[in-house]
PDB file as gemmi writes it, atoms N, CA and C in Angstrom:
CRYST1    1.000    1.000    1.000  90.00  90.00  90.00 P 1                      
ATOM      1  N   UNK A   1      30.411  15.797  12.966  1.00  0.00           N  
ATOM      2  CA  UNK A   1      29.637  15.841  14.201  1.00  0.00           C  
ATOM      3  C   UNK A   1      28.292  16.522  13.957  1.00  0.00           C  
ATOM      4  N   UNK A   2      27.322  16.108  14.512  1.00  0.00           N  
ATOM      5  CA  UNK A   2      26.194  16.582  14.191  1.00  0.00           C  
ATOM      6  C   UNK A   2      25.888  17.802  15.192  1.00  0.00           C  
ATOM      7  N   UNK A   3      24.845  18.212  14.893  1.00  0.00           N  
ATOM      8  CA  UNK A   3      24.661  19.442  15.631  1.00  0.00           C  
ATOM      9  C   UNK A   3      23.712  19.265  17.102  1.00  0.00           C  
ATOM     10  N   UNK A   4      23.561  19.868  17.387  1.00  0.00           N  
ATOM     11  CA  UNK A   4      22.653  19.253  18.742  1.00  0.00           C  
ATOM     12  C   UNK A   4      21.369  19.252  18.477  1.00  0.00           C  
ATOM     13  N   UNK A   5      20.586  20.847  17.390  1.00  0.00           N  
ATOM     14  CA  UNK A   5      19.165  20.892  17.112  1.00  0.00           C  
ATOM     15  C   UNK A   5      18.870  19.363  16.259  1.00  0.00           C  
ATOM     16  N   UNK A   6      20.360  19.389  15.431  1.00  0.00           N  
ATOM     17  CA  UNK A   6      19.697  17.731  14.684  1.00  0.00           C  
ATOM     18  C   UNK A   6      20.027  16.225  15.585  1.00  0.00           C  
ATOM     19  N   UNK A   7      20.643  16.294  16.266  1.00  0.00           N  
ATOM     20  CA  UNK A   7      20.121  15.202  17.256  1.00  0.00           C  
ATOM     21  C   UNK A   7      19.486  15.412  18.148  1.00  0.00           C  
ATOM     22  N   UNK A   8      19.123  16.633  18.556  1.00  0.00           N  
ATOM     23  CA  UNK A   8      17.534  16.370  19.402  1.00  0.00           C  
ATOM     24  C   UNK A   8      16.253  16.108  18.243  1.00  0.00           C  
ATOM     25  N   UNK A   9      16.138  16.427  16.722  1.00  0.00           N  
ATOM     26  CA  UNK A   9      15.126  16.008  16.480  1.00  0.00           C  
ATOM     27  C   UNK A   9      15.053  14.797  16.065  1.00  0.00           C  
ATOM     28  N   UNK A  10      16.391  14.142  15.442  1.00  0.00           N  
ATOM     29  CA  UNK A  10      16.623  12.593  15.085  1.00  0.00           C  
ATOM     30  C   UNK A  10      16.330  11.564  16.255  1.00  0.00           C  
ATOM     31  N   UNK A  11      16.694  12.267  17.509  1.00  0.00           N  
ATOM     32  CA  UNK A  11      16.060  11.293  18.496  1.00  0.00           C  
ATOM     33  C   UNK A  11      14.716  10.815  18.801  1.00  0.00           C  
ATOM     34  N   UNK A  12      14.064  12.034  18.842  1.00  0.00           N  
ATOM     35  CA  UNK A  12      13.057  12.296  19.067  1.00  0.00           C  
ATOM     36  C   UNK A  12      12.005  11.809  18.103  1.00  0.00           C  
ATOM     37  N   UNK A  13      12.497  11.974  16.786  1.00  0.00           N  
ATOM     38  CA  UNK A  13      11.338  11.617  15.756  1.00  0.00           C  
ATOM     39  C   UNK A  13      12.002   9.844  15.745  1.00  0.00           C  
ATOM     40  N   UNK A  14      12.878   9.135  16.234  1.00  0.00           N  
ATOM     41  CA  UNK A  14      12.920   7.864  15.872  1.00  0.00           C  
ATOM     42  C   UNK A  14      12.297   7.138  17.328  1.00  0.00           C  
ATOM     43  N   UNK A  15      12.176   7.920  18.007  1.00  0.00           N  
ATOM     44  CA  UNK A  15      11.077   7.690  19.226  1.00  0.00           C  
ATOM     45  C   UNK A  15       9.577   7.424  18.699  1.00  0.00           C  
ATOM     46  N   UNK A  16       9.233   8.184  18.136  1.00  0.00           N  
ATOM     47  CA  UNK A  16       7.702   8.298  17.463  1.00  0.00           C  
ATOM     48  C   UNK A  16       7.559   7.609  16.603  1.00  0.00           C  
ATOM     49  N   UNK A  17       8.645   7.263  15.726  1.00  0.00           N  
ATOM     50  CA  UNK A  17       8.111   6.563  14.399  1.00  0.00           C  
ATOM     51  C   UNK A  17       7.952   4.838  14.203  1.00  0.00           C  
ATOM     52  N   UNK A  18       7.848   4.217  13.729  1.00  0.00           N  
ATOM     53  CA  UNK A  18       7.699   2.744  13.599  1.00  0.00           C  
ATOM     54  C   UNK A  18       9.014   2.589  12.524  1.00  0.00           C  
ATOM     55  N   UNK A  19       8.978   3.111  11.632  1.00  0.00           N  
ATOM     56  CA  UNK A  19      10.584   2.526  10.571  1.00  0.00           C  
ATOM     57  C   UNK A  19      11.195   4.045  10.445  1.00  0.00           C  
ATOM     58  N   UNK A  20      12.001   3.500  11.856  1.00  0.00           N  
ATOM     59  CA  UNK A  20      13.192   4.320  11.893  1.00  0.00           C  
ATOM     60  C   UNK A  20      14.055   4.677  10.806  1.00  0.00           C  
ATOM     61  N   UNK A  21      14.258   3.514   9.468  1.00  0.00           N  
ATOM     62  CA  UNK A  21      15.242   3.526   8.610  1.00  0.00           C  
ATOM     63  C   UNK A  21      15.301   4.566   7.553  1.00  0.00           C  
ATOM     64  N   UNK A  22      13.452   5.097   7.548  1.00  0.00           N  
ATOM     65  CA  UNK A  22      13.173   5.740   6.781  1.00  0.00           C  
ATOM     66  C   UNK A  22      13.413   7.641   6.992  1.00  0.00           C  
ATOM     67  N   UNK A  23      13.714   8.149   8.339  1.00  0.00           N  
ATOM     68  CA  UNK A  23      14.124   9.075   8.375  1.00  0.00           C  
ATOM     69  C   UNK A  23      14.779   9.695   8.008  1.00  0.00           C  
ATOM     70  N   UNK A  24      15.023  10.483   7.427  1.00  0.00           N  
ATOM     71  CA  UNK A  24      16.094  11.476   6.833  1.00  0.00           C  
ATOM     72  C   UNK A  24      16.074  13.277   7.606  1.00  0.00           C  
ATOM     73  N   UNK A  25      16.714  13.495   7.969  1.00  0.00           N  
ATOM     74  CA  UNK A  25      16.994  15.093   8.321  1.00  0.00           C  
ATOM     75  C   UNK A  25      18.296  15.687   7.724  1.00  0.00           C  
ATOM     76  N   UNK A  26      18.248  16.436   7.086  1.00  0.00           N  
ATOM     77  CA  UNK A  26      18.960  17.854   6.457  1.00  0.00           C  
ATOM     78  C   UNK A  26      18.632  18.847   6.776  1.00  0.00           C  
ATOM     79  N   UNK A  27      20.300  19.569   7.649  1.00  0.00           N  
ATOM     80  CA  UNK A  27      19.931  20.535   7.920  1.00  0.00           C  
ATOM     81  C   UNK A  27      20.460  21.540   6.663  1.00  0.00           C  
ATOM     82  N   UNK A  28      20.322  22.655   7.268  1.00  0.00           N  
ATOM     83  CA  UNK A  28      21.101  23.630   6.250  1.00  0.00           C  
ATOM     84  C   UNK A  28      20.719  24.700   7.247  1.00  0.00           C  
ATOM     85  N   UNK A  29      21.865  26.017   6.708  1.00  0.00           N  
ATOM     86  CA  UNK A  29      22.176  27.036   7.708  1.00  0.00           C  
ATOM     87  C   UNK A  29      21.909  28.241   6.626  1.00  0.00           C  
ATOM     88  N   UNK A  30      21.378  29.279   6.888  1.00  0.00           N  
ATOM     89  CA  UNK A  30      21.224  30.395   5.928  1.00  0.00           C  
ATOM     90  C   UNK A  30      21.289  32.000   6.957  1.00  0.00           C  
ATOM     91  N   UNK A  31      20.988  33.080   6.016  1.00  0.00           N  
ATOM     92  CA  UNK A  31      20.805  34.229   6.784  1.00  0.00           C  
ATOM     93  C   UNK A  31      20.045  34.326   7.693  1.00  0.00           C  
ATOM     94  N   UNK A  32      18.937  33.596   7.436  1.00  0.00           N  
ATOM     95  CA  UNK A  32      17.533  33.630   8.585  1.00  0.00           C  
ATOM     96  C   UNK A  32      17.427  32.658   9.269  1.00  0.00           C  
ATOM     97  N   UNK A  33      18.598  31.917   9.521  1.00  0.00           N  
ATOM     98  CA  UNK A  33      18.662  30.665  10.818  1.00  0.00           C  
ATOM     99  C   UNK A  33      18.856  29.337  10.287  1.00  0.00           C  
ATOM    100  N   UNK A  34      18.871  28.404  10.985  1.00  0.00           N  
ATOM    101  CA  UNK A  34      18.688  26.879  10.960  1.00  0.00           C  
ATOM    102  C   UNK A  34      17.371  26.488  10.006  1.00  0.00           C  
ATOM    103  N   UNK A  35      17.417  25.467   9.037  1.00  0.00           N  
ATOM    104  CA  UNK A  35      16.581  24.483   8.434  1.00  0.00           C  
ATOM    105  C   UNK A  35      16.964  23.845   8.739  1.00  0.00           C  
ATOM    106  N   UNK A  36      15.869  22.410   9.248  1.00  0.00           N  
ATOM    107  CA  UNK A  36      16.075  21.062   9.610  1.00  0.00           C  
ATOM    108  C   UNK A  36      14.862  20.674   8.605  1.00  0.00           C  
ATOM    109  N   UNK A  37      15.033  19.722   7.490  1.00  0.00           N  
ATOM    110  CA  UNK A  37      13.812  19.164   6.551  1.00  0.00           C  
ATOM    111  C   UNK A  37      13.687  18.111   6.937  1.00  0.00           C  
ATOM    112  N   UNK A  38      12.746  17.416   7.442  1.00  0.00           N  
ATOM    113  CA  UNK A  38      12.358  16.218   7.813  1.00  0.00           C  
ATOM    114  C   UNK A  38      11.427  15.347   7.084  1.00  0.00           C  
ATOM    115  N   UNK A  39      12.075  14.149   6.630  1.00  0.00           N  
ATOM    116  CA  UNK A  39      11.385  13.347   5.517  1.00  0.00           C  
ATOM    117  C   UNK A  39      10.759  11.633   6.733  1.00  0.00           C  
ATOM    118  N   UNK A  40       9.859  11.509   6.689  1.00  0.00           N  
ATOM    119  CA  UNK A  40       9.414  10.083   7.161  1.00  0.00           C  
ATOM    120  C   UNK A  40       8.987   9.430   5.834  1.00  0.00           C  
ATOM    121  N   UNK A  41       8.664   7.967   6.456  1.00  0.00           N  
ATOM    122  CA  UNK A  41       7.810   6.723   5.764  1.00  0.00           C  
ATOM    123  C   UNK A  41       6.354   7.525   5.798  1.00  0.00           C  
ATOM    124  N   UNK A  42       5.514   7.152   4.495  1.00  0.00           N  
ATOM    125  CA  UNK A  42       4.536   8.107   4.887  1.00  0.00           C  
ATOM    126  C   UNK A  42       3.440   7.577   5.228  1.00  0.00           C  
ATOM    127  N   UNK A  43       3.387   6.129   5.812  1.00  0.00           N  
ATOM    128  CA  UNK A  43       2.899   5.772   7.505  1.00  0.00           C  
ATOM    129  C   UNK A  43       3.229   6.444   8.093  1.00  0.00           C  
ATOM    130  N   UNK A  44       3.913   7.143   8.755  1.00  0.00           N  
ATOM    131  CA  UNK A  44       4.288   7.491   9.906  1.00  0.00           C  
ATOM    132  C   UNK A  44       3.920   8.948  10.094  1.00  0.00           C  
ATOM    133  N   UNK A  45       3.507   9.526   8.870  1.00  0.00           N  
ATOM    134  CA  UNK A  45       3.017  10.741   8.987  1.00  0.00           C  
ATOM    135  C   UNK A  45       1.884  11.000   9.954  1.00  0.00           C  
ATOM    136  N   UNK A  46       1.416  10.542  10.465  1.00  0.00           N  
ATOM    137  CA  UNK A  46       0.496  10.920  11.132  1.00  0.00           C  
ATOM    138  C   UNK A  46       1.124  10.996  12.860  1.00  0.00           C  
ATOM    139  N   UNK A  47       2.149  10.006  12.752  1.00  0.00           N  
ATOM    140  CA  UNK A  47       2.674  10.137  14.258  1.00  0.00           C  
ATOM    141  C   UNK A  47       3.291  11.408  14.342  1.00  0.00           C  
ATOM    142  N   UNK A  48       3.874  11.897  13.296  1.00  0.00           N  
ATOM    143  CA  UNK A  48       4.733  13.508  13.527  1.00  0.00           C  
ATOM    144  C   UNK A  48       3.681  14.636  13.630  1.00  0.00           C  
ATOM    145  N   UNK A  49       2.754  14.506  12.794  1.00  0.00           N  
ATOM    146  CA  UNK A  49       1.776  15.573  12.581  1.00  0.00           C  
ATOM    147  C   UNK A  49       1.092  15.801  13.518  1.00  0.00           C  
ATOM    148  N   UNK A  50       0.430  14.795  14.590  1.00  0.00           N  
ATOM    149  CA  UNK A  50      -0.620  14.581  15.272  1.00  0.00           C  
ATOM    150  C   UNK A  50      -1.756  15.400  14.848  1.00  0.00           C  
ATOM    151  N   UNK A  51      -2.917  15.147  15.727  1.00  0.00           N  
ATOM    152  CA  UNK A  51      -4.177  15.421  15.967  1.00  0.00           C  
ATOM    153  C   UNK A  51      -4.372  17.221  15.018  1.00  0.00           C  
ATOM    154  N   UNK A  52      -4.311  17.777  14.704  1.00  0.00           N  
ATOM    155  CA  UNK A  52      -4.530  18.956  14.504  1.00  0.00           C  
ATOM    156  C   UNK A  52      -3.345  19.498  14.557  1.00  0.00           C  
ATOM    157  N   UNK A  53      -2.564  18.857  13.845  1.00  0.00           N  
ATOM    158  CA  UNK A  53      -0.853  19.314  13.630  1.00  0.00           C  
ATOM    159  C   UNK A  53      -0.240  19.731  15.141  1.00  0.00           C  
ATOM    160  N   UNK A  54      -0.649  18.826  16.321  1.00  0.00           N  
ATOM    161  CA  UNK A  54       0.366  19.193  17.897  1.00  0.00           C  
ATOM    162  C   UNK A  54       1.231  18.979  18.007  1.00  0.00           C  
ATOM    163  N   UNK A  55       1.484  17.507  16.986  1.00  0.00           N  
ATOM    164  CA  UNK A  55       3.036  16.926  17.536  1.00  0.00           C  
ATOM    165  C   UNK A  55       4.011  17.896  16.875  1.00  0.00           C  
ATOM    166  N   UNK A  56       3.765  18.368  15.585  1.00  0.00           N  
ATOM    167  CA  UNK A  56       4.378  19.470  14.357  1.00  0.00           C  
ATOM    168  C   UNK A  56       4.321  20.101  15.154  1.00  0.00           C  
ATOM    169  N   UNK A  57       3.899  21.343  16.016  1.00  0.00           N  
ATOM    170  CA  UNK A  57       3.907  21.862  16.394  1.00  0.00           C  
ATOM    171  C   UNK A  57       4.478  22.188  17.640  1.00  0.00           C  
ATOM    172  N   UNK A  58       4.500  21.025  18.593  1.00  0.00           N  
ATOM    173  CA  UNK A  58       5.399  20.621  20.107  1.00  0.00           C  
ATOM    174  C   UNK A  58       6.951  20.673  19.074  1.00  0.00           C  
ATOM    175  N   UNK A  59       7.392  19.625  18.147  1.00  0.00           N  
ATOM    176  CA  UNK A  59       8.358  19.751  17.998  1.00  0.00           C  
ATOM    177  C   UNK A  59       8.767  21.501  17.487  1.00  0.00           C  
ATOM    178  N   UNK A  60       8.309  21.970  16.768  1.00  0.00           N  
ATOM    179  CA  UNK A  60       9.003  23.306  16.451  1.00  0.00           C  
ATOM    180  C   UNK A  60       9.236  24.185  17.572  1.00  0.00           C  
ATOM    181  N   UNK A  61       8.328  24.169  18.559  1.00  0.00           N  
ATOM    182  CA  UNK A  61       8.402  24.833  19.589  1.00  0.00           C  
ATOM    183  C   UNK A  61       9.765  24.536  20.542  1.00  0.00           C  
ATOM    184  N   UNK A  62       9.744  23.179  20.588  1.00  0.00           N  
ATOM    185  CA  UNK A  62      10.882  22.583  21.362  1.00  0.00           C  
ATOM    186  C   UNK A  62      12.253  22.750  20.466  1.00  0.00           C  
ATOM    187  N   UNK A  63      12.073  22.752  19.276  1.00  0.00           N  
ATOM    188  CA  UNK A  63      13.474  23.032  18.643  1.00  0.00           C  
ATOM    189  C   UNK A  63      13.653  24.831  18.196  1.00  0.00           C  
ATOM    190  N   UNK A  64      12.380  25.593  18.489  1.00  0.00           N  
ATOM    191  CA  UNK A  64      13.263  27.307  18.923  1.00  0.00           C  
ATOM    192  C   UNK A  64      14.133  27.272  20.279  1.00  0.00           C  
ATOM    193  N   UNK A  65      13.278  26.216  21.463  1.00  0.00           N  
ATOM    194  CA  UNK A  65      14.351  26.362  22.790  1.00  0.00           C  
ATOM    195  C   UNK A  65      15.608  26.061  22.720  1.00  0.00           C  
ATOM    196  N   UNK A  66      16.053  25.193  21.823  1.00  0.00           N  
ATOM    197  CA  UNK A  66      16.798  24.234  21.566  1.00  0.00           C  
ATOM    198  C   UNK A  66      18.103  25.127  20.648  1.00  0.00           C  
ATOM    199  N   UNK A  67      17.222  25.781  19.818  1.00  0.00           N  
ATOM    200  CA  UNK A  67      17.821  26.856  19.062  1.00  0.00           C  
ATOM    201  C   UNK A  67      18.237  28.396  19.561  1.00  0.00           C  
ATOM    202  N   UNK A  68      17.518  28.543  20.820  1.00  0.00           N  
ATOM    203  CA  UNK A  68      17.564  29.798  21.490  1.00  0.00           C  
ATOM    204  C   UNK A  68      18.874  29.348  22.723  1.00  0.00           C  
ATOM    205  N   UNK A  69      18.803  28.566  22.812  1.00  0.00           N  
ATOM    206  CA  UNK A  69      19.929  27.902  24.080  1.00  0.00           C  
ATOM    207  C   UNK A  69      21.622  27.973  23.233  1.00  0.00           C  
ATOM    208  N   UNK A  70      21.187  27.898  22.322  1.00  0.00           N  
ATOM    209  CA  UNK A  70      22.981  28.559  20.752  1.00  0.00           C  
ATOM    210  C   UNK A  70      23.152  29.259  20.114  1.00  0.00           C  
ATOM    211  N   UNK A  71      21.424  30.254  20.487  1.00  0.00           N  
ATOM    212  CA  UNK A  71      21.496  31.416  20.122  1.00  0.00           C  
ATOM    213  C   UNK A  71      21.509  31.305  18.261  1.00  0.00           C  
ATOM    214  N   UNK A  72      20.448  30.472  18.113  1.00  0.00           N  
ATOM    215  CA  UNK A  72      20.754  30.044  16.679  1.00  0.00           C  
ATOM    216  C   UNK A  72      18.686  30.237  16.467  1.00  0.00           C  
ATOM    217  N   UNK A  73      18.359  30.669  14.837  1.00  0.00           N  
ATOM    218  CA  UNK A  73      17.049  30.048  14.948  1.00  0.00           C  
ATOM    219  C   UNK A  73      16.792  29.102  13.924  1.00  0.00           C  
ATOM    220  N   UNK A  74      15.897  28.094  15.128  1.00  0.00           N  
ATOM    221  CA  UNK A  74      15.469  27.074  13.947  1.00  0.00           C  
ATOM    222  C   UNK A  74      14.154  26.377  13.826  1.00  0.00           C  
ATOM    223  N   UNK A  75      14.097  26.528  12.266  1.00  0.00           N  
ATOM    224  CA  UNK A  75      12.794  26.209  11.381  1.00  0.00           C  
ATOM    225  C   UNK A  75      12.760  24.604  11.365  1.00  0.00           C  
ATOM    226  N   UNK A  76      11.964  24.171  11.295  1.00  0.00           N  
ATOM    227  CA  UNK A  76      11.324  23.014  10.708  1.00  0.00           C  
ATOM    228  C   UNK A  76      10.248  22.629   9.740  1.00  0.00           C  
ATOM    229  N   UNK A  77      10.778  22.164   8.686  1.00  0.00           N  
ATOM    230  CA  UNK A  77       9.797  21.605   7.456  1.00  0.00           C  
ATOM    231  C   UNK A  77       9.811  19.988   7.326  1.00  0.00           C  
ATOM    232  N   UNK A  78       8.353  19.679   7.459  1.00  0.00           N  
ATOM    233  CA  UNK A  78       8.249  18.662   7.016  1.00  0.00           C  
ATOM    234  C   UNK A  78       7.815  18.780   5.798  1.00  0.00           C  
ATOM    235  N   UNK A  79       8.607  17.432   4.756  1.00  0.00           N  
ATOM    236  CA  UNK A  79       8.055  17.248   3.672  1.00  0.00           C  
ATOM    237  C   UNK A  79       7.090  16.004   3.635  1.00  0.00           C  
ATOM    238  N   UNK A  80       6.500  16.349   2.448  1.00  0.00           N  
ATOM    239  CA  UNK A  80       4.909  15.624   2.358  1.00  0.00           C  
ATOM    240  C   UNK A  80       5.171  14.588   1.546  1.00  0.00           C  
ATOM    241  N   UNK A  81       4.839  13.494   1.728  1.00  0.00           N  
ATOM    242  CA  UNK A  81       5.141  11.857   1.051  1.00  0.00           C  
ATOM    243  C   UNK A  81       4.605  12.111  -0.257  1.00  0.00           C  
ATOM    244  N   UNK A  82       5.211  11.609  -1.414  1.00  0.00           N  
ATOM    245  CA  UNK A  82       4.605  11.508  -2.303  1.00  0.00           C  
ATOM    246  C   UNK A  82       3.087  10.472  -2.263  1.00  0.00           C  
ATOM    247  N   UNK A  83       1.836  10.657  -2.744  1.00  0.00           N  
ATOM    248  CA  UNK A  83       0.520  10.334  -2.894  1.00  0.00           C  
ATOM    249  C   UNK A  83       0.156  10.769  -1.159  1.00  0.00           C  
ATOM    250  N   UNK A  84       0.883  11.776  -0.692  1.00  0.00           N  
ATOM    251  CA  UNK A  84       0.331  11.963   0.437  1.00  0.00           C  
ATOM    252  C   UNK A  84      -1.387  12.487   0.396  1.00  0.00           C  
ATOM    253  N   UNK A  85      -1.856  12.568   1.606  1.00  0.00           N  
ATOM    254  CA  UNK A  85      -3.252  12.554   1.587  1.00  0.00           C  
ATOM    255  C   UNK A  85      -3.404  14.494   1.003  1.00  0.00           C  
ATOM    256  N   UNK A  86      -2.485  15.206   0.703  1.00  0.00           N  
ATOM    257  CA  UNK A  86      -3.135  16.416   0.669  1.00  0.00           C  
ATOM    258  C   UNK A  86      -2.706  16.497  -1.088  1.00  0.00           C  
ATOM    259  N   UNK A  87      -2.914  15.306  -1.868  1.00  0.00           N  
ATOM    260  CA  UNK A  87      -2.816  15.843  -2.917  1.00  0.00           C  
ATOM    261  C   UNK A  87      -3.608  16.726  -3.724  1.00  0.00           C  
ATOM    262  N   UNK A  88      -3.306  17.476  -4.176  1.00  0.00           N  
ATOM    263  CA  UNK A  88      -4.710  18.848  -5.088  1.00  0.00           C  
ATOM    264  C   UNK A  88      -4.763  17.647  -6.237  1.00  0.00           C  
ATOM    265  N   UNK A  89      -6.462  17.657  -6.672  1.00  0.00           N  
ATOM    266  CA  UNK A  89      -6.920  17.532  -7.804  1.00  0.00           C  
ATOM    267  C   UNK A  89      -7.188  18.467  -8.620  1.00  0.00           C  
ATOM    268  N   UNK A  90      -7.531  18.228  -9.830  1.00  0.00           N  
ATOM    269  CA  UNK A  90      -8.122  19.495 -11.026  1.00  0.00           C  
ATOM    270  C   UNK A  90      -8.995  19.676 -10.453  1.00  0.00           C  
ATOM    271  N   UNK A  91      -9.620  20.830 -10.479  1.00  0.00           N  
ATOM    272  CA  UNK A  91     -10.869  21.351 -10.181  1.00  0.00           C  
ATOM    273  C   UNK A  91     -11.902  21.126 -11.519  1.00  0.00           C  
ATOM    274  N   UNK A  92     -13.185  21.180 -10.838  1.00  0.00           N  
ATOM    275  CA  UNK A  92     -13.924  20.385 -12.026  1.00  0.00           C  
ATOM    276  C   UNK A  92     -15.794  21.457 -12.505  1.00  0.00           C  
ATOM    277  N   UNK A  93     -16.107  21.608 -13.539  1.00  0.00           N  
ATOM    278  CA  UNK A  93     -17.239  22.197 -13.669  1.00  0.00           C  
ATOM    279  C   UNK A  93     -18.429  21.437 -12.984  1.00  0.00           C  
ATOM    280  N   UNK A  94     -19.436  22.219 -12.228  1.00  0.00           N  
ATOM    281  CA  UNK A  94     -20.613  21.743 -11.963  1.00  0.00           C  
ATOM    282  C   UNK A  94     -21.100  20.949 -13.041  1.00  0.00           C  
ATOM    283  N   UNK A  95     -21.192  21.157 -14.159  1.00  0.00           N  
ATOM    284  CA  UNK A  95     -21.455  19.951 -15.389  1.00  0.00           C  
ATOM    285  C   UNK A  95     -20.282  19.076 -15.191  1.00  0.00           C  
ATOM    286  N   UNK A  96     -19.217  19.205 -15.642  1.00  0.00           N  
ATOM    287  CA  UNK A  96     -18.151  17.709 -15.727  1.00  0.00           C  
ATOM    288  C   UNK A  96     -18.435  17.020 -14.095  1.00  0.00           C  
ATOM    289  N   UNK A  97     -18.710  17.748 -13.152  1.00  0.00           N  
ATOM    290  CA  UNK A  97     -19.566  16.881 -12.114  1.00  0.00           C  
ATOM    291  C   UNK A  97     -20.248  16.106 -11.658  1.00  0.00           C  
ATOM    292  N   UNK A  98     -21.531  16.506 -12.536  1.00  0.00           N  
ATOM    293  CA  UNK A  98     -22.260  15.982 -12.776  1.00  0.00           C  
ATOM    294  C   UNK A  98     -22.285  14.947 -13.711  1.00  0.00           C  
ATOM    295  N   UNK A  99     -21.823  15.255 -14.767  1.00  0.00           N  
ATOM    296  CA  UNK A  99     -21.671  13.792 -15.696  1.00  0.00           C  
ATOM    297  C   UNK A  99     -20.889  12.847 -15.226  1.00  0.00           C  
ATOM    298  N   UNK A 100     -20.145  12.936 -14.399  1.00  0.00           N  
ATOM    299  CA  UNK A 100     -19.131  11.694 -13.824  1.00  0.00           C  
ATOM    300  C   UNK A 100     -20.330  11.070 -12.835  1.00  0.00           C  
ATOM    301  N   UNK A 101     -21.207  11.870 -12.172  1.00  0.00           N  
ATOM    302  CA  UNK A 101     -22.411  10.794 -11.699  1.00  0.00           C  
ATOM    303  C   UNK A 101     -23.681  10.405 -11.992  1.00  0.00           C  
ATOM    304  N   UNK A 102     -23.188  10.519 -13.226  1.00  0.00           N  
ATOM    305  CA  UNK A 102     -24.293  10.383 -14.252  1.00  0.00           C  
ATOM    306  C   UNK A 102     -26.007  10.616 -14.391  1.00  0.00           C  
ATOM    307  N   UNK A 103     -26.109  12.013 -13.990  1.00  0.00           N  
ATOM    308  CA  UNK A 103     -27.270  13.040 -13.743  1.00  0.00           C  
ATOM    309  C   UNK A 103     -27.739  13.614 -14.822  1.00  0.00           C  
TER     310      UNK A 103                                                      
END                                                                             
């Protein structure tokens, strides 16, 4: 049986998303409360994240109430798609800079 924090967010995020199939949530339980890891299609990242991270943010908020109502606390992590948009590059010298635009 699932828990209630993870079917309120499985509902909720297959509300928002376009390929439902691709969701995954794991929870896990530790000393310092509830983890719920939430994996999407990484199209769809932008529907969870919203505008300046709101929707990330509405949901965590809504799943402490959610978590405070069982007297439980719970975190939420989203994980980041592989070639997601925040990949780090090498950092590069003002010369190797420049020679890549050929100055």
């Amino acid at each position: 049986m699932k828990e209630q924090d993870h079917a309120f967010l499985e509902y909720v995020i297959k509300a928002l998303v376009d390929n439902q199939e691709a969701v995954e949530i794991t929870r896990t339980v530790d000393q310092l409360g509830v983890l719920l890891t939430l994996t999407v299609a990484p199209e769809d990242m932008g529907k969870i994240i919203g505008k300046d991270g709101n929707i990330a943010k509405a949901l965590r908020t809504l799943l402490r109430v959610v978590g405070m109502k069982h007297n439980a606390r719970v975190n939420l992590k989203i994980n980041e798609p592989v070639g997601g948009k925040r990949q780090y590059t090498e950092l590069k010298t003002v010369d190797q800079a420049l020679d890549e635009l050929g100055a």
